[in-house]
ROLO-903416 format. One record per residue (C-alpha): chain; residue number from 1; x, y, z. Coordinates in Angstrom, 2 decimals. Layout:
ATOM  chain  resi        X        Y        Z
ATOM      A   NUM        X        Y        Z
...
END
This chain:
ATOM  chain  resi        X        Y        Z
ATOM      A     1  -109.51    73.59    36.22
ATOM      A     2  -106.03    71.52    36.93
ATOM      A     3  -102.95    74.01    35.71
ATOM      A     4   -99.38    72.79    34.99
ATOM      A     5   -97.31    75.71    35.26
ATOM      A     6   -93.62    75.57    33.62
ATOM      A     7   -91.44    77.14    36.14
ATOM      A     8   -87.71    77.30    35.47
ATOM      A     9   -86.75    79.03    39.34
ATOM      A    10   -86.78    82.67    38.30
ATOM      A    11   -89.30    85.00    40.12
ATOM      A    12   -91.59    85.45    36.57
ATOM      A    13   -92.78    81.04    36.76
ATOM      A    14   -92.72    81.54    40.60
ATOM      A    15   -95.42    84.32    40.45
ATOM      A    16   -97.38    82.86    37.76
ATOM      A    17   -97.49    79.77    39.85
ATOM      A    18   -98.94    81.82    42.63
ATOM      A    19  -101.45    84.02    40.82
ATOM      A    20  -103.00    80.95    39.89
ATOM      A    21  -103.05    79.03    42.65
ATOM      A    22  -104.57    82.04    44.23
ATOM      A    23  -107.28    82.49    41.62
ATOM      A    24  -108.31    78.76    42.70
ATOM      A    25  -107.18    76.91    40.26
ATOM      A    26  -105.94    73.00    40.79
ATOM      A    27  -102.22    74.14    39.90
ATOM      A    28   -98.62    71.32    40.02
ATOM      A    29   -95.50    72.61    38.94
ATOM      A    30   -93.22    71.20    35.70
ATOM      A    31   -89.33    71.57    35.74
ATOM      A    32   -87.57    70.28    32.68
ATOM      A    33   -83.97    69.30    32.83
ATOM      A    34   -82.47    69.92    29.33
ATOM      A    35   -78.47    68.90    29.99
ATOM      A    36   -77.26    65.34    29.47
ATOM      A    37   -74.87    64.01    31.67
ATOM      A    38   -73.02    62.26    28.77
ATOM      A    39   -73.44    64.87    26.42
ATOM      A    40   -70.44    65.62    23.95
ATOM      A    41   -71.10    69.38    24.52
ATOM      A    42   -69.02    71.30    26.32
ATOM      A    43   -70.73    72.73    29.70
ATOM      A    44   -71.85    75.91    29.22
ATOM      A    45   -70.16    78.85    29.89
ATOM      A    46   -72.78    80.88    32.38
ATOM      A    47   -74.08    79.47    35.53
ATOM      A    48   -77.15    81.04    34.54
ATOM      A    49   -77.73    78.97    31.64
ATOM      A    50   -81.19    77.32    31.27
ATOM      A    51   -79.31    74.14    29.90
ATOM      A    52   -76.58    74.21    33.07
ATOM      A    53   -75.62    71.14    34.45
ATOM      A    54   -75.85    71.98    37.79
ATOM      A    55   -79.80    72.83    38.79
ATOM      A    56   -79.36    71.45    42.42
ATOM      A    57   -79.58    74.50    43.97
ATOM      A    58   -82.47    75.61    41.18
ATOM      A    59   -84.62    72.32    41.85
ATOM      A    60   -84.40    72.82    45.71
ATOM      A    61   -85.55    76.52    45.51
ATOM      A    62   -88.57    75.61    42.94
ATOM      A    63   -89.37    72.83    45.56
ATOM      A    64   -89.13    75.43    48.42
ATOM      A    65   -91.47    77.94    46.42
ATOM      A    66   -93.91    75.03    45.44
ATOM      A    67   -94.11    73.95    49.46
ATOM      A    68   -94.93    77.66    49.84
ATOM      A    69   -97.35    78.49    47.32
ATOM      A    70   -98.70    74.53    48.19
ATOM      A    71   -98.65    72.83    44.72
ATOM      A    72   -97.07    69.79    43.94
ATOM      A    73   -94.03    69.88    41.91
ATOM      A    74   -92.40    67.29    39.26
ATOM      A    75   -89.38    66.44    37.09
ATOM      A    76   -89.69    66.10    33.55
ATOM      A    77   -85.83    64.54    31.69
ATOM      A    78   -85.89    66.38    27.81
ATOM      A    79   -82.42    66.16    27.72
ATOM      A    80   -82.40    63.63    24.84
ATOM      A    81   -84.42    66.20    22.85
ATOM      A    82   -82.96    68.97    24.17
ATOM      A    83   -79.71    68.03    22.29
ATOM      A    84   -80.96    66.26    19.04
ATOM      A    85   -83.23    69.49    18.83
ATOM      A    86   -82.23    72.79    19.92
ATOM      A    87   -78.19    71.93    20.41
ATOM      A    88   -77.71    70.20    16.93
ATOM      A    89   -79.49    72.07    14.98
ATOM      A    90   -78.25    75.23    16.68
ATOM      A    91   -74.46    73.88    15.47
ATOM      A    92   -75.47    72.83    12.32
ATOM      A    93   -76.77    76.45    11.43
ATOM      A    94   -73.92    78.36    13.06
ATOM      A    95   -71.35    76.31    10.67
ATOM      A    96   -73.67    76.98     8.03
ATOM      A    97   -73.00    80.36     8.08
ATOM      A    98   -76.49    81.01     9.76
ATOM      A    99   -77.04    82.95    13.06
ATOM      A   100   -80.07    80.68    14.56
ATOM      A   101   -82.76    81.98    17.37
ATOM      A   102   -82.22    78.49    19.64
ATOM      A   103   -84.97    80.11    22.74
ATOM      A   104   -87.61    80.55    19.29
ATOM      A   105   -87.16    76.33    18.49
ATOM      A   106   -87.09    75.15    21.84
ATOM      A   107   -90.49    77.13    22.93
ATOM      A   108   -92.03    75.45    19.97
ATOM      A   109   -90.65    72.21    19.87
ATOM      A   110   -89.40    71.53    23.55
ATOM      A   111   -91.28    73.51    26.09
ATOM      A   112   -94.47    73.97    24.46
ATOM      A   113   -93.87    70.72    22.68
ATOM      A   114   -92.24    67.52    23.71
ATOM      A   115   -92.50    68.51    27.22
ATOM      A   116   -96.00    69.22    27.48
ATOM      A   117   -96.75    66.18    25.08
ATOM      A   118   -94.55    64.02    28.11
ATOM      A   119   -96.34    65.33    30.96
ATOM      A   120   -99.53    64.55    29.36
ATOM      A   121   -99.23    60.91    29.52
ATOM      A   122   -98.03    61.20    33.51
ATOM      A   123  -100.32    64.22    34.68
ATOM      A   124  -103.67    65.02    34.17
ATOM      A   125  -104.20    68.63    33.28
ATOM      A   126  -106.24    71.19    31.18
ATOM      A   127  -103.97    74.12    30.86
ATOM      A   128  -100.15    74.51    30.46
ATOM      A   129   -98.76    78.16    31.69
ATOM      A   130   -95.27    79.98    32.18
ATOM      A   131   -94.22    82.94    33.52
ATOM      A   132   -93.56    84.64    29.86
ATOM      A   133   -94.69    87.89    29.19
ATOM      A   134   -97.40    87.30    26.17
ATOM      A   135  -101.05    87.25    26.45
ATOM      A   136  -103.13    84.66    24.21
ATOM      A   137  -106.58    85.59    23.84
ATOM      A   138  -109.51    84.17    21.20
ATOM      A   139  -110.21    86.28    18.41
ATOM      A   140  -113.44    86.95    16.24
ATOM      A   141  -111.81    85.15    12.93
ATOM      A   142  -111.95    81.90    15.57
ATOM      A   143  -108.43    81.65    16.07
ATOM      A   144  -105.88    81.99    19.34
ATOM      A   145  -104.35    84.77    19.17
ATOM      A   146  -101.04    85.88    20.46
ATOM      A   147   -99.77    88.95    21.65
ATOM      A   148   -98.01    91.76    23.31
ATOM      A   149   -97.39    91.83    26.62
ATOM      A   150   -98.92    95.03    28.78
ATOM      A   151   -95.12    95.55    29.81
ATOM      A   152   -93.31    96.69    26.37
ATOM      A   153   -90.19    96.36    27.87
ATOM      A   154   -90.70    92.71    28.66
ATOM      A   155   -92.33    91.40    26.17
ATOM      A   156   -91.29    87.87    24.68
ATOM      A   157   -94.16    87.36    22.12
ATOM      A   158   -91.11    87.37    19.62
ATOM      A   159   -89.73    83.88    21.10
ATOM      A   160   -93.00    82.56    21.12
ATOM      A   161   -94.29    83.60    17.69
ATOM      A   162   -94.02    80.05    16.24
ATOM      A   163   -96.60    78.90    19.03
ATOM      A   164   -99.59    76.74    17.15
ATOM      A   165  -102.60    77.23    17.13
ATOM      A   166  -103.44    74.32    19.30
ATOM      A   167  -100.56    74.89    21.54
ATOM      A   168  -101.99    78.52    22.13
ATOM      A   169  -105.07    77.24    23.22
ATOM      A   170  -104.24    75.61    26.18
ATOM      A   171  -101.74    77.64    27.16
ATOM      A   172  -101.85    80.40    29.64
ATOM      A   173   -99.40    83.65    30.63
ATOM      A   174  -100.70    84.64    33.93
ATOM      A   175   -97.83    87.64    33.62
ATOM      A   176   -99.42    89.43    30.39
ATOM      A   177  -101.06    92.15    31.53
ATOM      A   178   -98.35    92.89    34.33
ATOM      A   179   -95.82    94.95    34.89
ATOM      A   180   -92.45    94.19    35.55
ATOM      A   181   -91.99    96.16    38.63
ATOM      A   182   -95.05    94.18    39.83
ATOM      A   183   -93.83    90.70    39.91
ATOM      A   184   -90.92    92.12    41.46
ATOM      A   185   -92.33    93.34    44.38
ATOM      A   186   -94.83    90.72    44.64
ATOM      A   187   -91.59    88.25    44.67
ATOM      A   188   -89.89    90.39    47.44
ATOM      A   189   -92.94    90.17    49.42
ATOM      A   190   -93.49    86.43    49.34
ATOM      A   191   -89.80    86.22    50.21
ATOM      A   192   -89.29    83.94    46.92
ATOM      A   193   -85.78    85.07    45.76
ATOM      A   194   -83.66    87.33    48.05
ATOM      A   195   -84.86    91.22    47.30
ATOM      A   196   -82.59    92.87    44.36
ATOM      A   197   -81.68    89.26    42.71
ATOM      A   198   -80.81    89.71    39.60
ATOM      A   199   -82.18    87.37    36.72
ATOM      A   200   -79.51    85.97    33.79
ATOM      A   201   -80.63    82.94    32.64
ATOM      A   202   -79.49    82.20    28.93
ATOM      A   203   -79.41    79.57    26.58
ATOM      A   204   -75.81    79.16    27.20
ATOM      A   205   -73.28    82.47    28.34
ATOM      A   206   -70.05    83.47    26.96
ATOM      A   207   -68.87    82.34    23.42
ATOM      A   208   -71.15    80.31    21.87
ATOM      A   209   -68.36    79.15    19.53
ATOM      A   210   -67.96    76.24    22.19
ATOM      A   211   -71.04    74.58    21.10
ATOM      A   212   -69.33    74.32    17.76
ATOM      A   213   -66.62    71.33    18.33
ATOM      A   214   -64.19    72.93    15.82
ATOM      A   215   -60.87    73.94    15.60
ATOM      A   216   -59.99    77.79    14.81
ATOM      A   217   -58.83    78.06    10.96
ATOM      A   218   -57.53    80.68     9.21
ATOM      A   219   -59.61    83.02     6.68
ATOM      A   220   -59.85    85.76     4.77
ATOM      A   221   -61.63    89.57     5.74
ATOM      A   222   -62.78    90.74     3.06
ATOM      A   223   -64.71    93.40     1.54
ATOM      A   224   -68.22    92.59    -0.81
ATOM      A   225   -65.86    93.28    -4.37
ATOM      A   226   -63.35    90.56    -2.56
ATOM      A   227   -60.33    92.36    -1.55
ATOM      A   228   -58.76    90.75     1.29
ATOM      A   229   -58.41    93.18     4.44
ATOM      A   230   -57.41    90.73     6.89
ATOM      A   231   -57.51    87.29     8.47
ATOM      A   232   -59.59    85.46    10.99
ATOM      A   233   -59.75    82.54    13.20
ATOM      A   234   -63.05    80.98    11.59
ATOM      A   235   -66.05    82.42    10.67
ATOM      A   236   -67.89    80.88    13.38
ATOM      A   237   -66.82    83.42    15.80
ATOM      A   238   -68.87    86.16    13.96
ATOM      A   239   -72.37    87.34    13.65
ATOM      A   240   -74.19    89.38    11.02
ATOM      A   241   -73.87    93.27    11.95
ATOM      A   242   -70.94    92.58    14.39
ATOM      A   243   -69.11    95.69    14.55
ATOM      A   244   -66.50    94.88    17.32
ATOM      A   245   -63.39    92.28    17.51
ATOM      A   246   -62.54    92.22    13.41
ATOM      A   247   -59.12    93.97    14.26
ATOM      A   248   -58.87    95.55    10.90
ATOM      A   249   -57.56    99.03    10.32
ATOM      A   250   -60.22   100.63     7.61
ATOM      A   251   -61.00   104.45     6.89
ATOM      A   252   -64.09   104.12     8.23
ATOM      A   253   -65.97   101.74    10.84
ATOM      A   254   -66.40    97.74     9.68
ATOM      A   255   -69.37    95.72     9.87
ATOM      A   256   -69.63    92.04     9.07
ATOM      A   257   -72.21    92.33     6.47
ATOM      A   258   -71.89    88.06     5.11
ATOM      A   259   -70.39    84.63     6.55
ATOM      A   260   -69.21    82.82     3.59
ATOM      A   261   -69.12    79.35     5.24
ATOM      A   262   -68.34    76.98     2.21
ATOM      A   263   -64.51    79.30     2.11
ATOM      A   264   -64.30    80.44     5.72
ATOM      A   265   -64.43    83.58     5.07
ATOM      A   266   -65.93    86.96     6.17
ATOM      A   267   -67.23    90.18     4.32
ATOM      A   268   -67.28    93.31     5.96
ATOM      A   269   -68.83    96.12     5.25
ATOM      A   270   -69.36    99.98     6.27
ATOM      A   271   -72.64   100.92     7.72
ATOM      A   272   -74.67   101.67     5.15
ATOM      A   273   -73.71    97.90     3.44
ATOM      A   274   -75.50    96.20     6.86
ATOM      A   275   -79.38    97.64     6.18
ATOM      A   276   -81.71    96.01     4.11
ATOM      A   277   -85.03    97.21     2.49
ATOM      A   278   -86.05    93.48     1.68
ATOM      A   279   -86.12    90.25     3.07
ATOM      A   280   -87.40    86.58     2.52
ATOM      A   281   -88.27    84.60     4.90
ATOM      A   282   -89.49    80.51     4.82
ATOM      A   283   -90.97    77.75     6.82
ATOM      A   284   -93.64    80.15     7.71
ATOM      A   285   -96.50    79.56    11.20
ATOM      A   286   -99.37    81.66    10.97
ATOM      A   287  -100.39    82.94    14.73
ATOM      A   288  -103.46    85.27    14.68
ATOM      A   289  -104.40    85.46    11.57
ATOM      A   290  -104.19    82.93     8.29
ATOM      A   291  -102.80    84.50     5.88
ATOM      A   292  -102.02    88.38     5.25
ATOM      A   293  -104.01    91.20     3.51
ATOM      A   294  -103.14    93.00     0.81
ATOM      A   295  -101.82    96.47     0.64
ATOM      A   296  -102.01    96.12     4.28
ATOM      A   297   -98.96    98.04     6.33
ATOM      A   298   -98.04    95.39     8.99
ATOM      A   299   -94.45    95.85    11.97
ATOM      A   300   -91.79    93.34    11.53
ATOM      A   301   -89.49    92.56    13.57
ATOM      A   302   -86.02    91.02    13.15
ATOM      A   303   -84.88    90.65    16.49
ATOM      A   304   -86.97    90.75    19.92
ATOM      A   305   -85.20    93.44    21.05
ATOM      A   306   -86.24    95.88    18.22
ATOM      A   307   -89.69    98.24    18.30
ATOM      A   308   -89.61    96.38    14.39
ATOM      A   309   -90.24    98.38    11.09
ATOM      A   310   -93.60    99.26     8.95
ATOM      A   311   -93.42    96.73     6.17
ATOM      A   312   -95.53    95.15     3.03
ATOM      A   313   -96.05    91.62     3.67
ATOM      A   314   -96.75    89.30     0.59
ATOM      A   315   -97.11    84.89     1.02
ATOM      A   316   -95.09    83.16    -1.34
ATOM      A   317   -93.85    79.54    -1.58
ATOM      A   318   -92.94    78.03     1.33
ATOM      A   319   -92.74    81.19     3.38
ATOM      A   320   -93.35    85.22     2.73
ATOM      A   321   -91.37    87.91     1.58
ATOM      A   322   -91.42    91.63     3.24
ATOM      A   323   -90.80    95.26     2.14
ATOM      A   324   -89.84    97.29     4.50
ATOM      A   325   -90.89   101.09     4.37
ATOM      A   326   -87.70   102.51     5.40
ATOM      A   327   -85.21    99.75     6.05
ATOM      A   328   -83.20    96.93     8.71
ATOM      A   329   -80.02    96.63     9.76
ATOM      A   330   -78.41    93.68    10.27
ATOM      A   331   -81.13    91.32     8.66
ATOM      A   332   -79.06    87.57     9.61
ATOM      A   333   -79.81    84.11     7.96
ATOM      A   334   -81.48    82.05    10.00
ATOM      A   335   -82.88    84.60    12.54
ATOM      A   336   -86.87    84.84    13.00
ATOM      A   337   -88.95    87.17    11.19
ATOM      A   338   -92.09    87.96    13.48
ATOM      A   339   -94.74    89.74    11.71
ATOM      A   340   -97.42    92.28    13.65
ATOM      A   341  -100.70    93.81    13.12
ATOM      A   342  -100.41    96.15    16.38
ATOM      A   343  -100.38    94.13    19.58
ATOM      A   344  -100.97    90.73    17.93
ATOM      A   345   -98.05    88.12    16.03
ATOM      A   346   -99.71    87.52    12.32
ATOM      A   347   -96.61    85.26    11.16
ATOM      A   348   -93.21    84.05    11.92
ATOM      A   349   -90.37    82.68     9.44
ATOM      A   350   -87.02    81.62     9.30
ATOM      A   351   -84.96    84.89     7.31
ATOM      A   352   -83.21    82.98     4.51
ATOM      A   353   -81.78    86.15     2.55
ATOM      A   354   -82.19    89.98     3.13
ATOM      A   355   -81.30    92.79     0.19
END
């Protein structure tokens, strides 16, 4: 079976390479490069940015490892999409007001997606795989499902929840039922990365308010019944739940609870104002299963980071709407809602309003 493995020069695609190469399979290696020379974004802030400009010293390490492991290694140039994708529609929904999930789109659209779809027409291969922490496995309904990693603490099936079904089943995540701690040591033994190197890359570092192109403009802070407590610099620069950096003097901590983009303004809130018992969520891609059961008591989660909330789940047009038994905090526009029955994704949507 011939393997294309997507590695990026982190330790996690490095290992994956090598566990399948070593379980015989016919493996080559895929590197995207996602920044345009030419492109009228600014360079981002963090070295250890997936889109950086500079992957020299990346490309000659991830041909050093591929020499090593002995696979053959290629160049694949998304930058084009990269920017028309991910980088404008990531601007578009910040200035909209909306906080968007840019890893969630390009796994979908880019990595999963165009890339694949590229390498296809060069390369001839039966299996795409990457060093994320996920596991896909075929369930008895007939579909691919997607789940949990065995590692809790590194599990990304959040980022890849809007993974189709036919992208699921070719794709493979050597790295799912491993630990952490594992690849690690398996790295340090190989002699891939120096032993103790840390791993940062991001979608972009720093203020992400560079992506934007705008200039700073002067708005109101204000609270939900519109009194003005302050001013701001544009409402860009803030997030939904963003406690630090309003500068305003209040009786009791301030949360931005709203980005009112249309009159560049923010609302702030105290704590209690940023939780949510409801949300709606649209542009819905059903993972393991194909639609949801009633009166069934599914997770959701609103961020990857978070061990996600019992919830209600009901379909509805063009997307789904949840009830949360208890509630969220911080519930942001444009963020992914990533629904679970245990281990395994059920749904993912695009958060359009939260009450």
């Amino acid at each position: 079976m011939k393997v294309l493995v997507g590695m990026s020069g982190g330790m996690d695609s490095s290992i994956a390479a090598y566990l399948l190469k070593s379980q015989g399979y016919d493996v080559s290696g895929i590197t995207m490069i996602i920044w345009k020379e030419d492109s009228p974004y600014p360079s981002p802030a963090s070295p250890g940015s997936c889109c950086s400009p500079d992957r020299d010293a990346d490309l000659e390490r991830i041909r050093m490892i591929s020499e090593k492991i002995g696979i053959r290694h290629y160049t694949v140039d998304c930058s084009d999409l990269f920017e028309s994708t991910v980088l404008d529609d990531f601007r578009s929904e910040y200035l909209g007001g909306r906080t968007p999930n840019p890893c969630i789109w390009c796994n979908q659209k880019i990595k999963f997606g165009a890339m694949v779809d590229h390498a296809r027409s060069i390369l001839d291969f039966d299996a795409f795989a990457t060093g994320h922490y996920a596991r896909v496995r075929r369930l008895g309904n007939g579909r691919y499902g997607l789940l949990k990693a065995r590692d809790a603490g590194k599990d990304q099936s959040y980022f890849l929840s809007r993974l189709s079904q036919e992208q699921l089943s070719w794709t493979l995540f050597p790295l799912g039922e491993m630990l952490k701690k594992d690849v690690r040591r398996m790295d340090e033994i190989l002699g891939f990365h120096p032993a103790g190197q840390r791993e940062s890359q991001d979608f972009y570092g720093g203020d992400y308010s560079g992506l934007l192109s705008v200039d700073d403009r002067e708005g109101d802070i204000a609270l939900a019944d519109g009194t003005v407590i302050g001013h701001h610099r544009g409402y860009w620069h803030y997030t939904i739940g963003q406690r630090r950096g309003l500068g305003v003097a209040y009786s009791e901590p301030l949360y931005v609870i709203g980005l009112d983009a249309e009159h560049n303004r923010v609302i702030a809130g105290t704590e209690p104002s940023t939780h949510s018992s409801h949300l709606k969520a649209s542009d819905p891609v059903f993972v393991s299963a194909s639609g949801f059961d009633p009166g069934r008591i599914y997770t959701v989660k609103i961020r990857s980071a978070s061990e996600g909330v019992p919830a209600y789940v009901e379909p509805g047009e063009d997307g789904f709407s949840v009830s949360f038994i208890g509630s969220v905090r911080g519930a942001a526009p444009g963020q992914s809602a990533v629904v679970y029955d245990g281990d395994a994704v059920i749904a993912s949507g695009v958060i359009e309003f939260a009450f």
